[in-house]
VOKOL-87508 format. One record per atom (N, C-alpha, C): chain; z, x, y; residue in three letters; residue number from 1. Coordinates in nm, 4 decimals, padded with zeros to 6 digits. Atoms other than C-alpha are relative to their C-alpha. Layout:
<rs>
chain=A | c3=Z | c1=X | c2=Y | resn=ALA | resi=NUM;
...
</rs>
This chain:
<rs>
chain=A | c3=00.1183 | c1=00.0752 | c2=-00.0343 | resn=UNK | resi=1;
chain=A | c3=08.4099 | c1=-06.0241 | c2=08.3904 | resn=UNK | resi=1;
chain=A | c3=00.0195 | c1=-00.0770 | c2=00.1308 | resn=UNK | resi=1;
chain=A | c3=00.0063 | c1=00.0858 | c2=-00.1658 | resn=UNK | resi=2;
chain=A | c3=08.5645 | c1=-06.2078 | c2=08.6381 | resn=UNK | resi=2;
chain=A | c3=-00.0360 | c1=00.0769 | c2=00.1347 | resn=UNK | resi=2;
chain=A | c3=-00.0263 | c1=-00.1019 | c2=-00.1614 | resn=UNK | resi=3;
chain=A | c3=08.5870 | c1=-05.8940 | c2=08.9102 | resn=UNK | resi=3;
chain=A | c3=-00.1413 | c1=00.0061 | c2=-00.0144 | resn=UNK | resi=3;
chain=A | c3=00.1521 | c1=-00.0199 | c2=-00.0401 | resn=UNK | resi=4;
chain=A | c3=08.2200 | c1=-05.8556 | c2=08.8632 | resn=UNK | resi=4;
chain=A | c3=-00.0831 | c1=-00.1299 | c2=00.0372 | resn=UNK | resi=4;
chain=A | c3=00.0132 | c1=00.1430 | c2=-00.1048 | resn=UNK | resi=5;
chain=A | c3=08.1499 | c1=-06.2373 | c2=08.9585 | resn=UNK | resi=5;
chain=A | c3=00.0388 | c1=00.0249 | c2=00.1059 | resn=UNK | resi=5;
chain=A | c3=-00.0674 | c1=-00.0391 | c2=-00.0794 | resn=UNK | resi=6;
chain=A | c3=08.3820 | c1=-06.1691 | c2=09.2555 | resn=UNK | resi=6;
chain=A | c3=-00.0639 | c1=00.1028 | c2=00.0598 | resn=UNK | resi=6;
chain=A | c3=00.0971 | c1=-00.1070 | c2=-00.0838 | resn=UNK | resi=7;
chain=A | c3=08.1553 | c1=-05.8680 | c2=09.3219 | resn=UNK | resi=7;
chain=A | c3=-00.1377 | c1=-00.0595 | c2=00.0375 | resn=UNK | resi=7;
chain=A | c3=00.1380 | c1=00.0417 | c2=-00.0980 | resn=UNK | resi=8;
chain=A | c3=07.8357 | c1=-06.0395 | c2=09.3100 | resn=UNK | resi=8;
chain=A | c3=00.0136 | c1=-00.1342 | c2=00.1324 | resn=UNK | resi=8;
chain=A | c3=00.0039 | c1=00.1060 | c2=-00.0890 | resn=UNK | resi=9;
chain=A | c3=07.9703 | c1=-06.3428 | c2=09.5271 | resn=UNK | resi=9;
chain=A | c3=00.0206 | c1=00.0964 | c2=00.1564 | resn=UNK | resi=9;
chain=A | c3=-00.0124 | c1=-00.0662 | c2=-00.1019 | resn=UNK | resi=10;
chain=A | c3=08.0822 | c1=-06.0743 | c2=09.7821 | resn=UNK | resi=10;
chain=A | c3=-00.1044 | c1=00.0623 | c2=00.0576 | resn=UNK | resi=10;
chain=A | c3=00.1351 | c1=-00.0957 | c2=-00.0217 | resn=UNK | resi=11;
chain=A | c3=07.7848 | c1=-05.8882 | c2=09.7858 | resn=UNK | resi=11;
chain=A | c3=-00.1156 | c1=-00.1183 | c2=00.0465 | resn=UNK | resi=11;
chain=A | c3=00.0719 | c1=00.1104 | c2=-00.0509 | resn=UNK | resi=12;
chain=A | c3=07.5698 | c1=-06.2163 | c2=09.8501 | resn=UNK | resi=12;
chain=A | c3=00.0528 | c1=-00.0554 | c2=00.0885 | resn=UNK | resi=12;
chain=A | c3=-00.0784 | c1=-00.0027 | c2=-00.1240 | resn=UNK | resi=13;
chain=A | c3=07.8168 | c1=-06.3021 | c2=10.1241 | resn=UNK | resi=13;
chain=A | c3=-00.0700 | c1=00.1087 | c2=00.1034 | resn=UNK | resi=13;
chain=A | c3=00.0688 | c1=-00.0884 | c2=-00.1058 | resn=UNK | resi=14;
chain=A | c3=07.6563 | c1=-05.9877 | c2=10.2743 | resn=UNK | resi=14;
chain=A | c3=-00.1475 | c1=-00.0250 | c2=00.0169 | resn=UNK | resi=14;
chain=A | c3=00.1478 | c1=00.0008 | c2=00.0429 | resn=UNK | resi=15;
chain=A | c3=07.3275 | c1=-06.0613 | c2=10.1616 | resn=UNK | resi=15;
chain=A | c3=-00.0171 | c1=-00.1201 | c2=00.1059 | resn=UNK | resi=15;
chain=A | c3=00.0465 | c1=00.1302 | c2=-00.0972 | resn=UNK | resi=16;
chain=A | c3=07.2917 | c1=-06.4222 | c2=10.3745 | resn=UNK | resi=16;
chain=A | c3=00.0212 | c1=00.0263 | c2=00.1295 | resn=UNK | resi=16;
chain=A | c3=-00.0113 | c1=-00.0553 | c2=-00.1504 | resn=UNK | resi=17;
chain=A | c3=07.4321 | c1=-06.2114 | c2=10.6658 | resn=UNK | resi=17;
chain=A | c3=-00.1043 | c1=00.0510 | c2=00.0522 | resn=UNK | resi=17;
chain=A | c3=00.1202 | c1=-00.1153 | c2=-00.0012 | resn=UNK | resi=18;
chain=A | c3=07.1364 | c1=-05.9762 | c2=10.6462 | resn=UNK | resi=18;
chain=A | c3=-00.1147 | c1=-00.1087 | c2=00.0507 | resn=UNK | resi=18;
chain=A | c3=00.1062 | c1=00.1182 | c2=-00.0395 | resn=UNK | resi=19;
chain=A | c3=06.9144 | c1=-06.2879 | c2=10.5807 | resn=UNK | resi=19;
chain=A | c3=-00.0425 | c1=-00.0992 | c2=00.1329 | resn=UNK | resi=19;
chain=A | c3=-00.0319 | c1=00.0829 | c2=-00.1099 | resn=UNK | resi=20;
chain=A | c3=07.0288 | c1=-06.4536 | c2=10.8692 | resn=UNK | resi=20;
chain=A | c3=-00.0148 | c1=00.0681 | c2=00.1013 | resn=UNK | resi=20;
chain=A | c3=-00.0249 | c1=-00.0813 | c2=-00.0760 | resn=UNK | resi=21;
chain=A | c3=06.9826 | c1=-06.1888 | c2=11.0622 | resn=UNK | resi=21;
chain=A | c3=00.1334 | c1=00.0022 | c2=00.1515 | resn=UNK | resi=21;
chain=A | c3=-00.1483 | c1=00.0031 | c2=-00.0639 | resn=UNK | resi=22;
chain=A | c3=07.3416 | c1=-06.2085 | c2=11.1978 | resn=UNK | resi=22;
chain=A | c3=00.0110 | c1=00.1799 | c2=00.0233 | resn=UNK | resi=22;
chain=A | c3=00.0257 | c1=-00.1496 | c2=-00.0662 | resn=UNK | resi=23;
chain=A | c3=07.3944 | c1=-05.8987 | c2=11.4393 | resn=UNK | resi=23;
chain=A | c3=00.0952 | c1=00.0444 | c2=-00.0974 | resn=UNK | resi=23;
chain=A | c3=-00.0076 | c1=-00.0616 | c2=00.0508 | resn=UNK | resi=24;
chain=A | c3=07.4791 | c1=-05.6015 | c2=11.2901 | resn=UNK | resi=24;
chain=A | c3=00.1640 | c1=00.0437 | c2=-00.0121 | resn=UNK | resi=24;
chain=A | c3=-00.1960 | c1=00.0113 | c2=-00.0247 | resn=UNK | resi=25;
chain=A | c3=07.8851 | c1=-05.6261 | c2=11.4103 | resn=UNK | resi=25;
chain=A | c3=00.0628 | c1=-00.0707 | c2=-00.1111 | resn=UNK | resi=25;
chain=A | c3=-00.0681 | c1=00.0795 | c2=00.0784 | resn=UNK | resi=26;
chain=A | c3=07.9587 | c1=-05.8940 | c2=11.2303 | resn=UNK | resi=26;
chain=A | c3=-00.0273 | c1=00.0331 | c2=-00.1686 | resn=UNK | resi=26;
chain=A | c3=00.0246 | c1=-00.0896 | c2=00.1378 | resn=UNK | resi=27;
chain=A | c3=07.7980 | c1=-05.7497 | c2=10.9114 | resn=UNK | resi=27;
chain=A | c3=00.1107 | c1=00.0677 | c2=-00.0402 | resn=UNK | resi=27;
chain=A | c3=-00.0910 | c1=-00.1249 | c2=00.0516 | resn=UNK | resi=28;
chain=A | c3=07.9997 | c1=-05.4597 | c2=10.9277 | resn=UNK | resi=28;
chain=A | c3=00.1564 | c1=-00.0653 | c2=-00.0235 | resn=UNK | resi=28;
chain=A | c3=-00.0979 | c1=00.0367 | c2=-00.0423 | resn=UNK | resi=29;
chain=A | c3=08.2907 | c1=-05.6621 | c2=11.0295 | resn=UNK | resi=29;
chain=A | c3=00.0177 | c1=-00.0770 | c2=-00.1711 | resn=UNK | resi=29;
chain=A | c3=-00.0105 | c1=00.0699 | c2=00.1624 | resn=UNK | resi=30;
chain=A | c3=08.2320 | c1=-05.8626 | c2=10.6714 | resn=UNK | resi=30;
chain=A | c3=00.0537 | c1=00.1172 | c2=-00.0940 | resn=UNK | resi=30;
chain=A | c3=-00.0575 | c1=-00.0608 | c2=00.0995 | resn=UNK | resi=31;
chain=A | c3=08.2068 | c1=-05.5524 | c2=10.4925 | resn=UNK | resi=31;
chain=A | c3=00.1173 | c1=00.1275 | c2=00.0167 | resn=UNK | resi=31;
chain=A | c3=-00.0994 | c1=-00.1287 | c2=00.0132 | resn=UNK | resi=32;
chain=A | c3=08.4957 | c1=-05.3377 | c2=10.6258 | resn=UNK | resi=32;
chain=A | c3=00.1148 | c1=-00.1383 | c2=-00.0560 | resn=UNK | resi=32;
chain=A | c3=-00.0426 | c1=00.1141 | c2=00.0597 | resn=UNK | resi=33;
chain=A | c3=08.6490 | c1=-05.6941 | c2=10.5415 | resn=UNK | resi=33;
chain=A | c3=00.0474 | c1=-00.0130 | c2=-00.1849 | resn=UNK | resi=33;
chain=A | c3=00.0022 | c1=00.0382 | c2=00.1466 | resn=UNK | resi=34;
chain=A | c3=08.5880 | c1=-05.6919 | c2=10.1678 | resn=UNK | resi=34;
chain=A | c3=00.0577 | c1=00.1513 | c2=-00.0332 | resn=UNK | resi=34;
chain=A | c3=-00.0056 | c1=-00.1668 | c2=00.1179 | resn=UNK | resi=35;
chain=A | c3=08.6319 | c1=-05.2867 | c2=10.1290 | resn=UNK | resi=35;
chain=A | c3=00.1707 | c1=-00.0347 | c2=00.0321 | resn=UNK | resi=35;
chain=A | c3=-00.1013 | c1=00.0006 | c2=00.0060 | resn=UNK | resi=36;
chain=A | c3=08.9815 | c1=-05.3896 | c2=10.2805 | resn=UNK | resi=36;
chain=A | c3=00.0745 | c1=-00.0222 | c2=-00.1066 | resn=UNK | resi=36;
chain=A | c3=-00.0327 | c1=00.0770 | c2=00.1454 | resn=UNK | resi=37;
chain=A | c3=09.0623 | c1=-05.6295 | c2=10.0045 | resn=UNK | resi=37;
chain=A | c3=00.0150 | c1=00.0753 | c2=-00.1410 | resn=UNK | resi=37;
chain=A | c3=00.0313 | c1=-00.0892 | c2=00.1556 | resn=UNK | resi=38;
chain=A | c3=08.9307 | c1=-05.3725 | c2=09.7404 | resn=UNK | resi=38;
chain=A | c3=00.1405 | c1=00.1083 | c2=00.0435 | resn=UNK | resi=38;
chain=A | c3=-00.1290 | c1=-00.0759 | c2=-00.0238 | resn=UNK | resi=39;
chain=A | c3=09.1838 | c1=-05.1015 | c2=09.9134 | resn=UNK | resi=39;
chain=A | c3=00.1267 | c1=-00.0074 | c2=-00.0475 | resn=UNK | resi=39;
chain=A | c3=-00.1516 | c1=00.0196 | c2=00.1022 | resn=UNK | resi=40;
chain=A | c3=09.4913 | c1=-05.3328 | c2=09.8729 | resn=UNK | resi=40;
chain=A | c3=-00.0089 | c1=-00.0287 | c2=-00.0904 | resn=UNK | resi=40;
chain=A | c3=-00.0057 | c1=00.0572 | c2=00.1276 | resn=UNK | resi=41;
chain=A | c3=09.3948 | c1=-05.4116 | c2=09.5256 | resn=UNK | resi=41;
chain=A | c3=00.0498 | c1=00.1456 | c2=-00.0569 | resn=UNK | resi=41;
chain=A | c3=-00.0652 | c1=-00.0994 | c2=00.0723 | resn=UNK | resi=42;
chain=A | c3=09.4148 | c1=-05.0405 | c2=09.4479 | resn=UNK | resi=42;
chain=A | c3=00.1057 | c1=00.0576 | c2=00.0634 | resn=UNK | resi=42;
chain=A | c3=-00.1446 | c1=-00.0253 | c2=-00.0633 | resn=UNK | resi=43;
chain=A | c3=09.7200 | c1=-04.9494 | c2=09.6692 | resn=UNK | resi=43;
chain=A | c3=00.1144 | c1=-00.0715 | c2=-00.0788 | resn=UNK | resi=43;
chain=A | c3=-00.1215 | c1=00.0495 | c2=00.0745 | resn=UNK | resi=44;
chain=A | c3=09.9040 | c1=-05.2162 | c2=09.4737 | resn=UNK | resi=44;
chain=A | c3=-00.0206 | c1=00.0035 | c2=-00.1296 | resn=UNK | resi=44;
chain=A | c3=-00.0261 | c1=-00.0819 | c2=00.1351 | resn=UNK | resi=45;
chain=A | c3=09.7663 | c1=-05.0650 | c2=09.1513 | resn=UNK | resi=45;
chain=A | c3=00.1123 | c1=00.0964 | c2=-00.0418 | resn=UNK | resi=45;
chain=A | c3=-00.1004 | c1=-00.1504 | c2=00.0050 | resn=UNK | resi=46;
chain=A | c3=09.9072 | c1=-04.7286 | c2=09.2138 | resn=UNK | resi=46;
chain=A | c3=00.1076 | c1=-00.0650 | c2=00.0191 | resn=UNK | resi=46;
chain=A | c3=-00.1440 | c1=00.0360 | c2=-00.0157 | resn=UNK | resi=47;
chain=A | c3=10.2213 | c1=-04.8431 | c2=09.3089 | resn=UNK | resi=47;
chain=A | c3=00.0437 | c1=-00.0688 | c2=-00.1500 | resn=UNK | resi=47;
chain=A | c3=-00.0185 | c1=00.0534 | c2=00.1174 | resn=UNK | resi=48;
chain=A | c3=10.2516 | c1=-05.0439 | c2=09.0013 | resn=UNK | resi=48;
chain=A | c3=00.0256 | c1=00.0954 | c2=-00.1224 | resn=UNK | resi=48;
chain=A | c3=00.0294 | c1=-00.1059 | c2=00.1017 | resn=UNK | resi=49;
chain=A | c3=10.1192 | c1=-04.7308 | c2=08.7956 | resn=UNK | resi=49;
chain=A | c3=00.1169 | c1=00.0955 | c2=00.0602 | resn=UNK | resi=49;
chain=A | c3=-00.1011 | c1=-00.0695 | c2=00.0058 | resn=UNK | resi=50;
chain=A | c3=10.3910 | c1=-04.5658 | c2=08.9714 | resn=UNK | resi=50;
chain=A | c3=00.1257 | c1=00.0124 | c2=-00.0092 | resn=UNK | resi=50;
chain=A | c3=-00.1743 | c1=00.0094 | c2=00.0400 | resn=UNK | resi=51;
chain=A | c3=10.6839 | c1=-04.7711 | c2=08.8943 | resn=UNK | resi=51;
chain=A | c3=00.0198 | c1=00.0106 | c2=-00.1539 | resn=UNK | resi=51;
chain=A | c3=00.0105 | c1=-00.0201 | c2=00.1583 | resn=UNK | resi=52;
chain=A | c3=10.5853 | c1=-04.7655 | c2=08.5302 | resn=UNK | resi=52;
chain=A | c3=-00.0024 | c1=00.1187 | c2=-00.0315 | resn=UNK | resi=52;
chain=A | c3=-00.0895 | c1=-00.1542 | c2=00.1080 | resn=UNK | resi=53;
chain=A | c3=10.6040 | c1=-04.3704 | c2=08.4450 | resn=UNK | resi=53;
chain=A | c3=00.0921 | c1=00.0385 | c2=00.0743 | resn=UNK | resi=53;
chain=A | c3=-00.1548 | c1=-00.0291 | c2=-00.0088 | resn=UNK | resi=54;
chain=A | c3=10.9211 | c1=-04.3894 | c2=08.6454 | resn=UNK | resi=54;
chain=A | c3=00.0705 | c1=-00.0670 | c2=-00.1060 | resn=UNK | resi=54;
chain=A | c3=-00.1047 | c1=00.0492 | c2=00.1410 | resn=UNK | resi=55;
chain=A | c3=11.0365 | c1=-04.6592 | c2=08.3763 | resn=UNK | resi=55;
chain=A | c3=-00.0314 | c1=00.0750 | c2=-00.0636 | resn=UNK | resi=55;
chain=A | c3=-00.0149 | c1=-00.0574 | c2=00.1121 | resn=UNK | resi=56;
chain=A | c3=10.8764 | c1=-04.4663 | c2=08.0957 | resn=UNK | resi=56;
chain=A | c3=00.0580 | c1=00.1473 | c2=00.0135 | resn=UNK | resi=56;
chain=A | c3=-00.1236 | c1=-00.0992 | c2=-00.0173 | resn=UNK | resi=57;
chain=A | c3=11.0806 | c1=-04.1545 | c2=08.2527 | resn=UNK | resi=57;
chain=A | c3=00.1412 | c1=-00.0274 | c2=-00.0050 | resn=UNK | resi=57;
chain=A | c3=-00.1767 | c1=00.0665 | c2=00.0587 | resn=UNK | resi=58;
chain=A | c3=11.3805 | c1=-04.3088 | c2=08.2363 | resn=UNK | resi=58;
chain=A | c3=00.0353 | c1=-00.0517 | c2=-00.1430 | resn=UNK | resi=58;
chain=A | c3=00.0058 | c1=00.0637 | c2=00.1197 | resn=UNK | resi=59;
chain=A | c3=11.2934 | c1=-04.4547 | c2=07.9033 | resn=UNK | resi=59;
chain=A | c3=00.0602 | c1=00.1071 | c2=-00.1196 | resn=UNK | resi=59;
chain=A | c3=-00.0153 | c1=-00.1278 | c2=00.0936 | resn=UNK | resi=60;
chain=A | c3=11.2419 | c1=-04.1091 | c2=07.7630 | resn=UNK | resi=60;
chain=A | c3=00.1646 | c1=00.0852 | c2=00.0377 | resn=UNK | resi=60;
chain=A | c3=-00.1557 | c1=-00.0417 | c2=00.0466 | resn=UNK | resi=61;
chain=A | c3=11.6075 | c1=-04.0215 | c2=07.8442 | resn=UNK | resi=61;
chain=A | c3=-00.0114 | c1=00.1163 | c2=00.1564 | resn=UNK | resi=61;
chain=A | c3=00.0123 | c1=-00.0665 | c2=-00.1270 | resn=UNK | resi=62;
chain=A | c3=11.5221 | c1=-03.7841 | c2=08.1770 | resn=UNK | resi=62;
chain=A | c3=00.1133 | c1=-00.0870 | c2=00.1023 | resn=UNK | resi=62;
chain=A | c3=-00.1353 | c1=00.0462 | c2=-00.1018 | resn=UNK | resi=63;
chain=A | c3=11.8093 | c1=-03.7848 | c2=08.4084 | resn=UNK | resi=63;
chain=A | c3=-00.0501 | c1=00.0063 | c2=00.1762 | resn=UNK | resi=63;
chain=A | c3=00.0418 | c1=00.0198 | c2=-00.1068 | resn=UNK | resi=64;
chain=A | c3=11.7535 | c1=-03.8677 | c2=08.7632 | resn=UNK | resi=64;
chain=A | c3=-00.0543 | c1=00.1350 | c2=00.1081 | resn=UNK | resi=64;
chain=A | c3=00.0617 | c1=-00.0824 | c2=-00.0243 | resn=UNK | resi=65;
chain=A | c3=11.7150 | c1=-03.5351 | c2=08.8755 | resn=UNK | resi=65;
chain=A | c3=-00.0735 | c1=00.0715 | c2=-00.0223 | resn=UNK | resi=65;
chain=A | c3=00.1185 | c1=-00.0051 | c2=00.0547 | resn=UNK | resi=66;
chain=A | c3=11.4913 | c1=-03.4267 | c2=08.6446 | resn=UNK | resi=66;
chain=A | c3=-00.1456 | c1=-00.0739 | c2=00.0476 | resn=UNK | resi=66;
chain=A | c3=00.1053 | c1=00.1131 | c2=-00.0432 | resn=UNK | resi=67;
chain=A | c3=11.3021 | c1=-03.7027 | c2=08.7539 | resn=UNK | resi=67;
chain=A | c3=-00.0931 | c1=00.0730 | c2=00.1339 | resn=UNK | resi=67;
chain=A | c3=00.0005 | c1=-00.0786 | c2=-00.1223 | resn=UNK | resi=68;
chain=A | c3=11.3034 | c1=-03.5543 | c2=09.1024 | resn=UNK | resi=68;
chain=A | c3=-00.1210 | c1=00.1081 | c2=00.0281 | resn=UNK | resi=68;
chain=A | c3=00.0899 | c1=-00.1114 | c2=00.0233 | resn=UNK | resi=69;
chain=A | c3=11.1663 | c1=-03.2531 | c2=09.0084 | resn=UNK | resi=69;
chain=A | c3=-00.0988 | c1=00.0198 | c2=-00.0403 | resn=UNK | resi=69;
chain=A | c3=00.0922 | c1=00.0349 | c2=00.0583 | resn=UNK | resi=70;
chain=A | c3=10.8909 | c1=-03.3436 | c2=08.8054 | resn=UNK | resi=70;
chain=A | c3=-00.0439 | c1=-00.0583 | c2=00.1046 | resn=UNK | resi=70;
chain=A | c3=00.1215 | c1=00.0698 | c2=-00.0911 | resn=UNK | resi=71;
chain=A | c3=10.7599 | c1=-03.5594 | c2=09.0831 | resn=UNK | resi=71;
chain=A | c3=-00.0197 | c1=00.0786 | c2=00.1745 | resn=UNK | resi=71;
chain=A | c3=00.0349 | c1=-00.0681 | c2=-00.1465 | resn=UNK | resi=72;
chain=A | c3=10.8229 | c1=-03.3079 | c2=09.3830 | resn=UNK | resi=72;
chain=A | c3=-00.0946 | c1=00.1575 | c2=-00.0126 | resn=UNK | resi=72;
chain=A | c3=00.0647 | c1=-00.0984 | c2=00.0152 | resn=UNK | resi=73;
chain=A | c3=10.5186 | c1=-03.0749 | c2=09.4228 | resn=UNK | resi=73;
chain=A | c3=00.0801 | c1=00.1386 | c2=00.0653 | resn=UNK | resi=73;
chain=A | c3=-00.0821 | c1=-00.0958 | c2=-00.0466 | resn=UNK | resi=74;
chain=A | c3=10.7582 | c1=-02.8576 | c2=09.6037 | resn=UNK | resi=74;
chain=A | c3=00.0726 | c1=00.1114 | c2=-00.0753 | resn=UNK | resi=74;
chain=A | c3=-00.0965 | c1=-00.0300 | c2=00.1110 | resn=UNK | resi=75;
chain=A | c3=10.9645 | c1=-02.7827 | c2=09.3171 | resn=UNK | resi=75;
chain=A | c3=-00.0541 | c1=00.1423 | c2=-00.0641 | resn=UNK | resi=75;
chain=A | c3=00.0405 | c1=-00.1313 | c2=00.0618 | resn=UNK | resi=76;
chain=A | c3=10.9765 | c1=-02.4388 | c2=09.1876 | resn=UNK | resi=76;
chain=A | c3=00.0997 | c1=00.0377 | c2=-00.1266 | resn=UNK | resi=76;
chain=A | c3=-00.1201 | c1=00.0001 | c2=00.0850 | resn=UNK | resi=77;
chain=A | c3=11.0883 | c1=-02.3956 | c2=08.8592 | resn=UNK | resi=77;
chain=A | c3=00.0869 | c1=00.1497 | c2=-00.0173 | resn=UNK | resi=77;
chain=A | c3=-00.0741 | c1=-00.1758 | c2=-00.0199 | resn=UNK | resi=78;
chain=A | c3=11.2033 | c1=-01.9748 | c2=08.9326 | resn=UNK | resi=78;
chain=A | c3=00.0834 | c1=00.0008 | c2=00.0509 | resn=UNK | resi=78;
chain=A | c3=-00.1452 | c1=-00.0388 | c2=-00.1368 | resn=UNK | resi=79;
chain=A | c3=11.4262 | c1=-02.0495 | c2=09.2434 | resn=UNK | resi=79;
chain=A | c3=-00.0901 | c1=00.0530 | c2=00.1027 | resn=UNK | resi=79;
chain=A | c3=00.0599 | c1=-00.0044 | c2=-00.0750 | resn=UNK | resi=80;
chain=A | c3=11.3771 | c1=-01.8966 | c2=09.5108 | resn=UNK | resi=80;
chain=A | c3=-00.0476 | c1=00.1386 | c2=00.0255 | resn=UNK | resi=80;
chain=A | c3=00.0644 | c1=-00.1432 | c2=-00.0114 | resn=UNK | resi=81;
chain=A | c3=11.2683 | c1=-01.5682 | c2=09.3978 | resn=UNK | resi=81;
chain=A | c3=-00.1192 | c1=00.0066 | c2=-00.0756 | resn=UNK | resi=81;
chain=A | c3=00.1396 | c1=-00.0485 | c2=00.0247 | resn=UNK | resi=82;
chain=A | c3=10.9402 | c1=-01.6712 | c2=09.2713 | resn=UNK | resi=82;
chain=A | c3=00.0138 | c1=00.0467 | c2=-00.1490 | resn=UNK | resi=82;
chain=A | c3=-00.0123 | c1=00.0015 | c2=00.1028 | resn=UNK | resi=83;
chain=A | c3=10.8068 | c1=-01.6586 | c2=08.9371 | resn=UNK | resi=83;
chain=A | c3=-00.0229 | c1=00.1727 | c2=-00.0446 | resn=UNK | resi=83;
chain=A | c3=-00.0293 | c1=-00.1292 | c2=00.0692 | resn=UNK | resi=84;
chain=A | c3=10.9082 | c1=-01.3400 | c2=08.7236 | resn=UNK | resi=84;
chain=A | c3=-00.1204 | c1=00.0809 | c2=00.0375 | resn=UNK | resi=84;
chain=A | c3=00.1693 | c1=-00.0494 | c2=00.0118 | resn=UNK | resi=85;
chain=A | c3=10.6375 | c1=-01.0565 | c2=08.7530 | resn=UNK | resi=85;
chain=A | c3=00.0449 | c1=00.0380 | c2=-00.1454 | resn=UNK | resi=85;
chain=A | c3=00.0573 | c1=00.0050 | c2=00.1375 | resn=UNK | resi=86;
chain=A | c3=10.4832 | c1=-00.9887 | c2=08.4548 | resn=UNK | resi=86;
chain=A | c3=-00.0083 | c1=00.1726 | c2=-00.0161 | resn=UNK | resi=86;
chain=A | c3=-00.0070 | c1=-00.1740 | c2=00.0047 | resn=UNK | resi=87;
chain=A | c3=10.5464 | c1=-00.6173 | c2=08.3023 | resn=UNK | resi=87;
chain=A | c3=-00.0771 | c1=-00.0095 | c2=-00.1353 | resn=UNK | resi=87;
chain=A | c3=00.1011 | c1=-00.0340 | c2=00.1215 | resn=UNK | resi=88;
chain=A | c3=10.2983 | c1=-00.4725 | c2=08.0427 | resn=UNK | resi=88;
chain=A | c3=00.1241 | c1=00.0914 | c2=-00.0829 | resn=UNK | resi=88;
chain=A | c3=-00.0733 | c1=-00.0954 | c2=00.0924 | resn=UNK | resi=89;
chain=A | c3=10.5115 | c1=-00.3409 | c2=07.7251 | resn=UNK | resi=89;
chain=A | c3=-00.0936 | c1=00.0101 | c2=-00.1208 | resn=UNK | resi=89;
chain=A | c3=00.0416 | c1=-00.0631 | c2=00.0909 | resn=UNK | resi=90;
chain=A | c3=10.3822 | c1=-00.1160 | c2=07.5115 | resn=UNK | resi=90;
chain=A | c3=00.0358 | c1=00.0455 | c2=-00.1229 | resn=UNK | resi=90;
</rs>
């Protein structure tokens, strides 16, 4: 409840700009202002959300390179000859 107070005070912050007819710079300048704020709020979410399923990877007993691997899209679990082809048996 509170972040949505916090939203309407921001949003009426823009609103008295408008009213005021305060040029159109400084407007923007308010609201690339506030989207900043919102940015680092979720930048230092994620980060947060991403030191926590490193603890709960470590929790669950995964060994550091495991770890690794699971988080590098790179990672191929075949090697480097690519995953098996697939033969039809009859």
């Amino acid at each position: 409840m509170i972040d949505v107070l916090k939203n309407i005070e921001e949003l009426e912050s823009i609103r008295k700009l408008v009213d005021e007819q305060k040029p159109r710079y400084l407007i923007v300048d308010e609201i690339n202002k506030l989207i900043g704020f919102k940015q680092k709020e979720v930048e230092e979410f994620e980060k947060w959300a991403e030191a926590e399923s490193q603890k709960d990877a470590y929790v669950s007993g995964y060994s550091d390179e495991h770890i690794k691997q699971m988080t590098d899209p790179k990672h191929n679990q075949w090697g480097s000859a690519g995953e098996p082809k697939k033969t039809r048996v009859q």
